[in-house]
C-alpha positions in Angstrom: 0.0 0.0 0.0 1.2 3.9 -0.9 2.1 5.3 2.3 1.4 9.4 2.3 2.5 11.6 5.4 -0.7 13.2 7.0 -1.5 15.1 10.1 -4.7 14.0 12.2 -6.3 17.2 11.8 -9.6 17.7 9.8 -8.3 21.0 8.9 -5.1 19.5 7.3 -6.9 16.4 6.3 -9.1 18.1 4.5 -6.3 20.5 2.8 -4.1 17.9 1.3 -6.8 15.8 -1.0 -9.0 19.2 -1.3 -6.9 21.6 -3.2 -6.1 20.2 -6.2 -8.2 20.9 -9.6 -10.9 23.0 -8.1 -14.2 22.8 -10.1 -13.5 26.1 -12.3 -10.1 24.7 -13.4 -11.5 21.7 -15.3 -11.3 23.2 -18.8 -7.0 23.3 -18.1 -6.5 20.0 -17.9 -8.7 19.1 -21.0 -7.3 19.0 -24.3 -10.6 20.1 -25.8 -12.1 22.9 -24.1 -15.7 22.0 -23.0 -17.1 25.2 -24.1 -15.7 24.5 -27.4 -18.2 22.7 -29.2 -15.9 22.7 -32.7 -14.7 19.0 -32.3 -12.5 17.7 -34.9 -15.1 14.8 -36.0 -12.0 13.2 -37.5 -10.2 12.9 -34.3 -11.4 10.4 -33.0 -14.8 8.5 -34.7 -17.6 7.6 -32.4 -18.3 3.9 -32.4 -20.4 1.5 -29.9 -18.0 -1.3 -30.2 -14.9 0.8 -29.6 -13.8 -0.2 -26.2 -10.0 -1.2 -26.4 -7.5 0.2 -23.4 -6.1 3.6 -23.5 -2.6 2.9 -25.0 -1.5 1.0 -27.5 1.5 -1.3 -25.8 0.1 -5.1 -27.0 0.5 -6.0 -22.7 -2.4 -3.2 -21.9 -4.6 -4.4 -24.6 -4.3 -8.6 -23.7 -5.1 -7.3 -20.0 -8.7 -5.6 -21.0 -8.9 -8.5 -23.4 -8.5 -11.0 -20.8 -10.5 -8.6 -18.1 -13.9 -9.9 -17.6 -15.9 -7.2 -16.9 -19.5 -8.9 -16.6 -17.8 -11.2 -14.1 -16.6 -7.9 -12.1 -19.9 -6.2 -12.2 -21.8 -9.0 -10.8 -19.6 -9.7 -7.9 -19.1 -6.2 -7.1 -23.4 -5.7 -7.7 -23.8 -8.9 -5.3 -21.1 -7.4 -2.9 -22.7 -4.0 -2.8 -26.1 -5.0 -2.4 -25.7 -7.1 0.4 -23.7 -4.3 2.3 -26.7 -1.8 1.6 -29.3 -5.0 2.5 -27.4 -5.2 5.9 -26.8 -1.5 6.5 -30.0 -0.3 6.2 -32.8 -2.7 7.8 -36.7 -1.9 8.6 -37.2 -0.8 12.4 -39.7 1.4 13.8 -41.0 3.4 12.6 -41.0 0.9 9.5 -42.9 3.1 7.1 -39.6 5.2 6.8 -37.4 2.5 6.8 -39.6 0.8 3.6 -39.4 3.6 2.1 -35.8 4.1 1.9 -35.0 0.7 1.3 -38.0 1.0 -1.8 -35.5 3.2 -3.8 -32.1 2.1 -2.3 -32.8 -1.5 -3.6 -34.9 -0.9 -6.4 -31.6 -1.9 -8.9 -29.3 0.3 -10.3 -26.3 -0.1 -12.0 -24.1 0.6 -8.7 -21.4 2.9 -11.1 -20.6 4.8 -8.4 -19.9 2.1 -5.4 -17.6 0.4 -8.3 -15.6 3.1 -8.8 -15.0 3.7 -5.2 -14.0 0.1 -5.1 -12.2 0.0 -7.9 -10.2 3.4 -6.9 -9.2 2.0 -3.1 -8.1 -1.4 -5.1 -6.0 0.4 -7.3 -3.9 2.2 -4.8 -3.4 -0.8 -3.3 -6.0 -0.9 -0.5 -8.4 -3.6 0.2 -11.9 -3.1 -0.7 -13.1 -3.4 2.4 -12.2 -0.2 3.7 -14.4 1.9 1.1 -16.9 -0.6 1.4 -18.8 1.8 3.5 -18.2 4.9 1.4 -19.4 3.0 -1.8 -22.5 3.0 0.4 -22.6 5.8 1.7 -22.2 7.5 -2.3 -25.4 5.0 -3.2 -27.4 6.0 -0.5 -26.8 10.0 -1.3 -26.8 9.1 -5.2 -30.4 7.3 -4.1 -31.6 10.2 -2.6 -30.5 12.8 -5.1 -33.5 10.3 -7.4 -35.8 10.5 -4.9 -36.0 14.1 -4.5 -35.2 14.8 -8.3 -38.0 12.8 -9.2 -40.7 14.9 -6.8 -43.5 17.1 -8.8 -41.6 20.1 -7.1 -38.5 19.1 -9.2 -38.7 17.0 -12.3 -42.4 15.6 -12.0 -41.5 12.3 -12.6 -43.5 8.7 -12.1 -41.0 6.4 -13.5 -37.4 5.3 -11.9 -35.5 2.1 -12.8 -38.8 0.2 -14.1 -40.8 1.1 -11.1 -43.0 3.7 -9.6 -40.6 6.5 -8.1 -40.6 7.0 -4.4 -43.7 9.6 -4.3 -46.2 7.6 -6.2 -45.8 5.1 -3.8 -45.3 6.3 -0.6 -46.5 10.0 -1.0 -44.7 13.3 -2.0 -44.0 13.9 2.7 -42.3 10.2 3.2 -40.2 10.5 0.5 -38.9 13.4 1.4 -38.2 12.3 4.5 -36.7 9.1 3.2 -34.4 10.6 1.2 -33.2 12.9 4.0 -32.8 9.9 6.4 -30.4 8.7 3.9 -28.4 11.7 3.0 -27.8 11.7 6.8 -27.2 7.9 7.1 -24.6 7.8 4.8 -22.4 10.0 6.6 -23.1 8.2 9.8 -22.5 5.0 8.2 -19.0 6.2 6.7 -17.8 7.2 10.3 -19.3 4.3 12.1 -18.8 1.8 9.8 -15.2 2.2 8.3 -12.4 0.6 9.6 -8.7 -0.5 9.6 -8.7 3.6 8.1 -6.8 6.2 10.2 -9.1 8.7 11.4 -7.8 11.7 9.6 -8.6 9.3 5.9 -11.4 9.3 6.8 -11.9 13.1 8.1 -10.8 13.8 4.7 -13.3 11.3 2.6 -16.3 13.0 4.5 -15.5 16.6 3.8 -14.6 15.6 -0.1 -18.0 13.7 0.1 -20.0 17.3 1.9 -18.5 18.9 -0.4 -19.8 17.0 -3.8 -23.2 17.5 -2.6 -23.7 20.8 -1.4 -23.6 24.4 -2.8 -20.0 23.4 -4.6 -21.5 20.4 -6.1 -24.9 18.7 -6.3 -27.0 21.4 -5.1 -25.4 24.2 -6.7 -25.9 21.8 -10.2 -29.6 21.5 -9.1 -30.5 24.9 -8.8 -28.7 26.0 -11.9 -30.3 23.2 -14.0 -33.8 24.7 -12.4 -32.9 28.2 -13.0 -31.6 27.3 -17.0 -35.5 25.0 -17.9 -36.9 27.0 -20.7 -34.3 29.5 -21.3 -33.1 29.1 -24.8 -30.5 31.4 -24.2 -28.2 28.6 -22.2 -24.7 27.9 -23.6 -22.1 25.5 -23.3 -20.1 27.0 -20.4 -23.3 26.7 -18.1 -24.4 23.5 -19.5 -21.1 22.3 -18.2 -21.5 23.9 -14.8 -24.9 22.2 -14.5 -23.3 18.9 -15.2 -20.0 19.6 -13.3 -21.7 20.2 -10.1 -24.8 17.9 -10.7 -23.4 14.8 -12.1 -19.7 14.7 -12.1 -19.2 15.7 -8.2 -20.8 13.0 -7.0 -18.7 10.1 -9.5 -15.8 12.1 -9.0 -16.1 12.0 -4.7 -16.6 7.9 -5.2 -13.5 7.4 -6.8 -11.6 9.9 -4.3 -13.3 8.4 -1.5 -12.0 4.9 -2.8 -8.5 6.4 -3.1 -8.3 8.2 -0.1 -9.5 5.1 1.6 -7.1 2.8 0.2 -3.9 4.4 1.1 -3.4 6.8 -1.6 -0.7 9.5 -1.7 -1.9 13.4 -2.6 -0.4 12.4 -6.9 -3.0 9.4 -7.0 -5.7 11.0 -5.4 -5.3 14.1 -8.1 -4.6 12.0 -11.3 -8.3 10.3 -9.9 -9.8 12.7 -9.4 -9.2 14.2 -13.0 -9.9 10.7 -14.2 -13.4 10.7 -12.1 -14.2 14.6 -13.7 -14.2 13.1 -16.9 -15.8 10.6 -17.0 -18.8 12.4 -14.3 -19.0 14.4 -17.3 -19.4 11.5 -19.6 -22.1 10.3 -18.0 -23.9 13.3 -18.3 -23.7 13.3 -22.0 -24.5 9.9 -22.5 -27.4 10.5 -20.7 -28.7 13.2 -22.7 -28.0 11.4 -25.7 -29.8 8.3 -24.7 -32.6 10.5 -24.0 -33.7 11.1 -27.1 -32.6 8.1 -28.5 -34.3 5.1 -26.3 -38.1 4.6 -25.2 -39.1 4.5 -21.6 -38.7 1.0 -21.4 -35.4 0.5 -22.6 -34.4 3.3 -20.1 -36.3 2.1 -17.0 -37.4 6.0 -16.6 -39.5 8.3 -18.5 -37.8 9.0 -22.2 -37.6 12.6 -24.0 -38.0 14.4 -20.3 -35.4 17.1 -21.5 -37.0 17.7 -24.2 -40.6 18.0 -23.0 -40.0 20.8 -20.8 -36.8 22.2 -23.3 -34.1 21.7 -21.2 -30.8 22.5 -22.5 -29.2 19.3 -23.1 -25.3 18.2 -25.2 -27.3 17.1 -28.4 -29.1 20.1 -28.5 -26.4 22.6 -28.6 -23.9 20.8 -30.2 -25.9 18.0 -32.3 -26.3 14.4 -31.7 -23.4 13.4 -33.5 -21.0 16.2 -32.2 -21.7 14.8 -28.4 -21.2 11.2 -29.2 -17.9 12.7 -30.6 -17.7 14.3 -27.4 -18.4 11.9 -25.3 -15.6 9.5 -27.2 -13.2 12.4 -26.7 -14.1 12.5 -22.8 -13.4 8.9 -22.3 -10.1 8.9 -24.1 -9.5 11.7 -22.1 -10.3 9.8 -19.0 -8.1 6.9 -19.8 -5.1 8.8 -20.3 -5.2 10.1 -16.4 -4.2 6.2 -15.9 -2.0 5.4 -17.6 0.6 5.4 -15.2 -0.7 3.0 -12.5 -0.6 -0.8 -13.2 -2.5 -1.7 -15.5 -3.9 -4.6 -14.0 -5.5 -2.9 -11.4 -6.8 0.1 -13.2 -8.8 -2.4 -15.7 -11.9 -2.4 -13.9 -11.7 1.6 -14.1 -11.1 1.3 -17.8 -14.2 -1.1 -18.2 -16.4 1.4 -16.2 -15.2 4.3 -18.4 -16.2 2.5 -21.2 -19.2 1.0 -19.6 -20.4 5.0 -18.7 -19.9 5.6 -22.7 -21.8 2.7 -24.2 -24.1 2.2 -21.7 -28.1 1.6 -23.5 -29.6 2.7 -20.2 
């Protein structure tokens, strides 16, 4: 395991895995500007079948040959969901407990427990010490839905194939549900985590604050609500929206996973650039499956953005420019590990890839 010098000091803590690559600085590091929509469509051509490692050494591309990644998903899915089974259990009074446990379990793709798994593995830490921050992300990433999906928000009646939260519990419990596990998760991080010095885990709590509040989730949300309907919305704001909504929340699972698992201040930052790209993938893929699937090939109510105009990548820069886009973030992404051992940056590879040719 890296070994990194820290103080036990949540001030400290908090400064050595915080400063680097602040939100407003992620246009530096990219090689195409996000508020550039001129991509070279030549660069690099979209294509659903194009998911080869990074570099071209022959070693790199037998190991994502030889990587099974349907075999990783399911053990990690099975391994997840059991910790989220055991860490949240029904208890008086059970109405709230259902509830949260409706949307917690209802599926999912667990992206963002992976990555904070995969992250603490790759630094050379065992996966059992971010097992409770890939839960803790889940829950928050689970509550983020329920709320999203509230008639005061998106209005929507449709989440992974079933009824959202509201429908079926009513617009006060779920809430309350999804408050109860926004503040569970951070109980559960603290509680739950072991074999992790305390100032680790000091510093995975404020990065995770952080990727929700007023510098990340909310601060996306109430841009996103502020930008329905205007027409006037360009690509710089777009990629706030996104930044803040989307990409802090992937982005703190994989730097929870690599603070967690031992990594030094270098790691955490190549990560975390890794995780900003590919948060912002997401995003895109997500707008362009939109209006490209039905509801039931999504799981959730299909053309949303479009019903109530919402500024999304295909309508500024065209469908085919953010597929391009979204090719150009995942190389992007890859690059930023390309100096850790290939074997155990695989899985982070896959999920790259997995976020850009996801169907759902």
């Amino acid at each position: 395991m890296r070994s990194m010098n820290l103080v036990d000091s949540w001030a400290q803590a908090c400064l050595v895995f915080n400063q680097t690559l602040p939100y407003k600085s992620f246009n530096k590091f990219m090689k195409i500007p996000l508020k550039n929509p001129k991509i070279n469509p030549q660069k690099i051509p979209f294509s659903p079948l194009s998911v080869s490692a990074i570099a071209p050494k022959e070693d790199e591309k037998v190991i994502m040959e030889q990587f099974n990644f349907k075999v990783y998903v399911t053990e990690k899915a099975i391994t997840v969901n059991k910790a989220l089974n055991e860490a949240v259990i029904v208890k008086d009074p059970p109405v709230i407990h259902e509830a949260m446990r409706y949307s917690l379990l209802a599926g999912g793709k667990r992206v963002r427990p992976m990555l904070c798994l995969a992250a603490c593995e790759l630094v050379g830490g065992d996966q059992s010490a971010a097992m409770p921050a890939a839960c803790a992300v889940e829950m928050i990433h689970t509550m983020s839905l329920i709320h999203d999906d509230l008639p005061c928000m998106d209005n929507d009646d449709l989440r992974r194939g079933k009824p959202t939260n509201h429908k079926v519990y009513g617009e006060d419990v779920a809430i309350l549900a999804g408050d109860s596990l926004l503040a569970f998760a951070f109980e559960y991080i603290t509680t739950a985590t072991t074999g992790v010095s305390p100032s680790r885990i000091l510093a995975a709590v404020g990065e995770l604050a952080k990727s929700i509040g007023i510098e990340g989730l909310v601060a996306g949300q109430v841009a996103d609500i502020a930008c329905t309907g205007n027409p006037n919305v360009g690509l710089e704001t777009l990629e706030f929206i996104h930044i803040h909504k989307t990409a802090a929340l992937l982005e703190a699972s994989v730097v929870l996973g690599a603070i967690l698992g031992g990594g030094n201040e270098d790691d955490v930052d190549k990560l975390r650039r890794f995780a900003r790209c590919i948060g912002l993938l997401f995003q895109v893929v997500d707008d362009i499956l939109d209006v490209t699937k039905t509801s039931e090939e999504l799981g959730k109510t299909a053309g949303k953005d479009l019903a109530v105009d919402k500024t999304t990548y295909p309508k500024l820069l065209g469908l085919e420019k953010a597929k391009e886009f979204a090719t150009e973030l995942n190389r992007e992404a890859k690059q930023q590990l390309a100096e850790f051992d290939p074997h155990k940056a695989a899985p982070l590879i896959a999920l790259a890839d997995y976020i850009a040719y996801r169907e759902n």
